[in-house]
C-alpha positions, 0 to 999 in steps of 0.5 A: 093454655091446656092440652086435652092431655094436660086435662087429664093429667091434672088430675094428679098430685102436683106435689107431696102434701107438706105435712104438719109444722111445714105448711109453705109460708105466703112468699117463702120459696120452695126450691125441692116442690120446684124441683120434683114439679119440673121433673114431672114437667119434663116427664110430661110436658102437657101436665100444666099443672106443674107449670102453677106448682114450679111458678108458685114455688119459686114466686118469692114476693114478686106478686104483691110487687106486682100486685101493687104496681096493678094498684097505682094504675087506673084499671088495677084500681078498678079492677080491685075495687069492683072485684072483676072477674075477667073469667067471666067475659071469657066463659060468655062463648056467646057475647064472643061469638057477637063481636066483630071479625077480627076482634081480640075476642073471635081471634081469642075464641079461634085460638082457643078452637084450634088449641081445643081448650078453655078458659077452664081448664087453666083454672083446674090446673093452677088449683091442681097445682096450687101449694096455697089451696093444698096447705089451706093456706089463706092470700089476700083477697086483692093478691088473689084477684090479681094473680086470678086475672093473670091466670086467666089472660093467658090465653089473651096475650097468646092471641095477642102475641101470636104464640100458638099453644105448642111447647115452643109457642108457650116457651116463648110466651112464658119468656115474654111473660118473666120480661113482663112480671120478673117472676123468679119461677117463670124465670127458672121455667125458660132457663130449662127450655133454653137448655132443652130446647138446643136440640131444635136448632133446625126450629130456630127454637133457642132465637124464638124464645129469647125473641120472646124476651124481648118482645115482652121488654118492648112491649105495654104491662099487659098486667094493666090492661082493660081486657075487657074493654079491648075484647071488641077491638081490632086485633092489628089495633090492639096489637099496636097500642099494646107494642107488639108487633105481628109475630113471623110464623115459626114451625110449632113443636107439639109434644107429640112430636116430641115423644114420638121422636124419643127426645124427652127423657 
């Protein structure tokens, strides 16, 4: 998800610009551009931008592992065939607002309200932080329709977790997104948060986010989904056909709070 405050913040830089003869290669990593993004993520935690930079730097070639196993599966291979584009369905407040109480999709619509964003604002933070875009560096068309769909079933699978968009509610989300994707960079991201996270043991912090983890080893490849198709559903029943239990309410951490309390920096 993205904060107003991360809006703002996106427009930085969420790198320095390789320059010429070091323009990133499609699957090499980039340890220093992970570094200098998470130092600036440390510095602002709403600056999600660095969260696309540190994930697409350290990515290695785990989307096309990733994007192949969508491939082998029936919605993969629709999805990729008609070219579908999840954003769309997520933009249409409208057909949204249409479908019934309870439905994934009023529940994603309440979500994105209370957090105050939408389904853009991840989309101006990943080209905002993207090496790819900035070096013009071209991507298959079918590893770039996956890892756009990813992008934007983010906040879904904060519905269908019941992760709120606070910093502890996206630790834990991104914890049982590497459970889901085995992404070295989101991977690395959690590793930090663990370590940081330690001072809010009073928030059961560190057990939330490892809960996280294992959530996300229990439950179905949320990658695979039909999205579209469970937007008019239940919620309890996509919850169950998805593996994923009601989470237990927890005492979310904003970054506010955080600041306010001088414990970054």
């Amino acid at each position: 998800m993205v904060s107003p405050a991360a809006e703002s913040s996106s427009t930085e830089r969420a790198f320095t610009r390789p320059q010429r003869g070091e323009l990133p290669k499609h699957g090499r990593l980039r340890p220093r551009d992970a570094l200098r993004a998470m130092r600036r993520l440390l510095e602002n935690p709403d600056n999600t931008a660095q969260v696309f930079t540190i994930v697409e730097a350290l990515s290695g070639r785990s989307g096309e592992r990733n994007l192949e196993k969508f491939r082998r599966t029936p919605t993969g291979a629709e999805v990729l065939n008609k070219r579908a584009s999840l954003l769309g369905a997520l933009r249409d407040r409208k057909a949204l607002e249409s479908l019934p109480e309870g439905s994934l999709g009023r529940a994603y619509l309440r979500f994105v309200d209370e957090e105050g964003i939408n389904a853009d604002g991840l989309v101006d933070a990943s080209e905002t932080g993207s090496l790819r875009r900035a070096a013009a560096l071209e991507i298959d068309e079918d590893l770039e329709l996956f890892a756009d769909r990813m992008r934007d079933m983010h906040d879904l699978w904060h519905t269908v977790t019941g992760y709120k968009g606070d910093l502890l509610g996206e630790a834990s989300l991104l914890a049982f997104s590497f459970a889901q994707t085995w992404n070295p960079g989101i991977g690395f991201i959690v590793s930090v948060a663990l370590l940081r996270m330690g001072r809010f043991r009073a928030f059961g912090a560190q057990r939330l986010v490892l809960e996280g983890f294992a959530r996300g080893l229990r439950a179905a490849w949320l990658p695979a989904q039909d999205w579209e198709a469970l937007l008019p559903l239940d919620l309890g029943v996509v919850r169950r056909r998805l593996r994923i239990g009601t989470l237990a309410s927890y005492e979310p951490i904003r970054s506010w709070m955080v600041k306010e309390s001088r414990l970054v920096g």
